[in-house]
N, C-alpha and C positions, 0 to 999 in steps of 0.2 A: 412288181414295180415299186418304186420311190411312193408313199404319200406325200401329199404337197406339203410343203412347208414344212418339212420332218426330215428326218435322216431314219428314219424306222421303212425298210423295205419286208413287202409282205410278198408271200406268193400268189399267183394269180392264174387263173388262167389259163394264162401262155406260158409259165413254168414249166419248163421238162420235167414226166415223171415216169416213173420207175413201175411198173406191175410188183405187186410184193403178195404172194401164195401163201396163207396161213394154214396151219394144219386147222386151226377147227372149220374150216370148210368156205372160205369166201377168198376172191382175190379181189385187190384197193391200189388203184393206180396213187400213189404219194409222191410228193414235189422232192426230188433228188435233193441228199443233204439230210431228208428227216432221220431221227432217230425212232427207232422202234421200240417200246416198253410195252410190259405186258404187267397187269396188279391185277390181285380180287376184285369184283364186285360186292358191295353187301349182301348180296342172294348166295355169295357162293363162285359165281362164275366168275368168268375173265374178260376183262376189260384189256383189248390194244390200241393202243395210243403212239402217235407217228407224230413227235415234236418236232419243229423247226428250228435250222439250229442257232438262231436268238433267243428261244423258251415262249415266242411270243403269240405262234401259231400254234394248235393241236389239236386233231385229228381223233378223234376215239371211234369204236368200232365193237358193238357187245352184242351177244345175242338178247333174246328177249320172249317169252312165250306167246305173245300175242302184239297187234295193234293198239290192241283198247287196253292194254296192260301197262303200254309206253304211255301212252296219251293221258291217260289215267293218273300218271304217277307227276305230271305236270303240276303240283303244288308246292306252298313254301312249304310243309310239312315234310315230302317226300324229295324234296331236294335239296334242303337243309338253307335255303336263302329267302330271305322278303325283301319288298313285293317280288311275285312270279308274274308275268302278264306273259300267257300263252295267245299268239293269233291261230287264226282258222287252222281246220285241217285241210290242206290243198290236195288233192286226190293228182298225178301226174299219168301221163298217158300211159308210161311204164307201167303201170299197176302200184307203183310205191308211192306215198306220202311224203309230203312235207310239211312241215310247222316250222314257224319261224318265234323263237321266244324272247324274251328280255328278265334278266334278270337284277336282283340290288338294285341299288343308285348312286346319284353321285359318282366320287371317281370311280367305284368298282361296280358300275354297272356295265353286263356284258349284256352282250347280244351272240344267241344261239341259233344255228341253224341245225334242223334235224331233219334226217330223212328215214325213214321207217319202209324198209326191202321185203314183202314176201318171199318163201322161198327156203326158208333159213333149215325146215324138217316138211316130210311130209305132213304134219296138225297145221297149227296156224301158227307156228313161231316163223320171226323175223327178225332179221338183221336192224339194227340199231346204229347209223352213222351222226355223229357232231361234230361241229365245226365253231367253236364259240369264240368272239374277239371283243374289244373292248367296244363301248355302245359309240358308234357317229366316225370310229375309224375305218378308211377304207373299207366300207360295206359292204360298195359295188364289187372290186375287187374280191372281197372275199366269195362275195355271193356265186360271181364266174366260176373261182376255185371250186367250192362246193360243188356243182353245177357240174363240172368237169371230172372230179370223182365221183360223184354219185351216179354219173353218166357209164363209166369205165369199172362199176361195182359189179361181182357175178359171186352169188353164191356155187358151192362146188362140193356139194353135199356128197358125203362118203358113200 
């Protein structure tokens, strides 16, 4: 939908989306339209990321070898921005987690939402979802969005 008083439409929600089967083993329902990129992480591994096609929304999607390994890496040090202000870990009845972060300030303060999937290998690694948009826009909306893929996530371990 529209935000108020803006001409910046985000997805939401009620967005049609598409199932997209990656080979390293999960499938991520994404809002019809995104574009799909794939880059390193600094560990090594692979980062896929599902942009909207304004550049405004994105989507990432990484493995990760533990919970407390994500959660852990929750500083300005390991995320390369100040201030980090991480909230609670929310435990969700799927067995996956969520943390909702904030990052910078001023204009280039975002706001992240992450959800951390069990599942990812038989140890303890997990899937790694994000969702970060600018801090106080269409939040609510976004949150749905989120919400509505991390709802339709499925690991599909080889």
């Amino acid at each position: 939908g529209q935000e108020p008083l803006s001409t910046v439409t985000v997805a939401t929600d009620r967005s049609l989306r598409t199932t997209y089967p990656d080979p390293l083993g999960f499938t991520v329902p994404v809002p019809d339209g995104w574009t799909q990129f794939r880059s390193p992480a600094p560990d090594g591994s692979v980062v896929v990321r599902f942009v909207s096609p304004d550049g405004r929304q994105e989507l990432s999607v990484r493995a990760a070898t533990s919970a407390g390994a994500v959660t852990d890496a929750l500083t300005p040090e390991a995320l390369g921005v100040d201030p980090v202000e991480a909230g609670p870990v929310e435990q969700l009845p799927d067995g996956s987690s969520q943390v909702a972060l904030t990052t910078g300030s001023g204009s280039a303060q975002r706001s992240t939402l992450m959800r951390i999937i069990p599942g990812r290998d038989q140890l303890d690694g997990v899937w790694v979802l994000q969702l970060p948009s600018p801090a106080g826009r269409a939040e609510d909306a976004v949150a749905g969005l989120f919400d509505a893929i991390g709802s339709g996530f499925r690991a599909t371990p080889g």
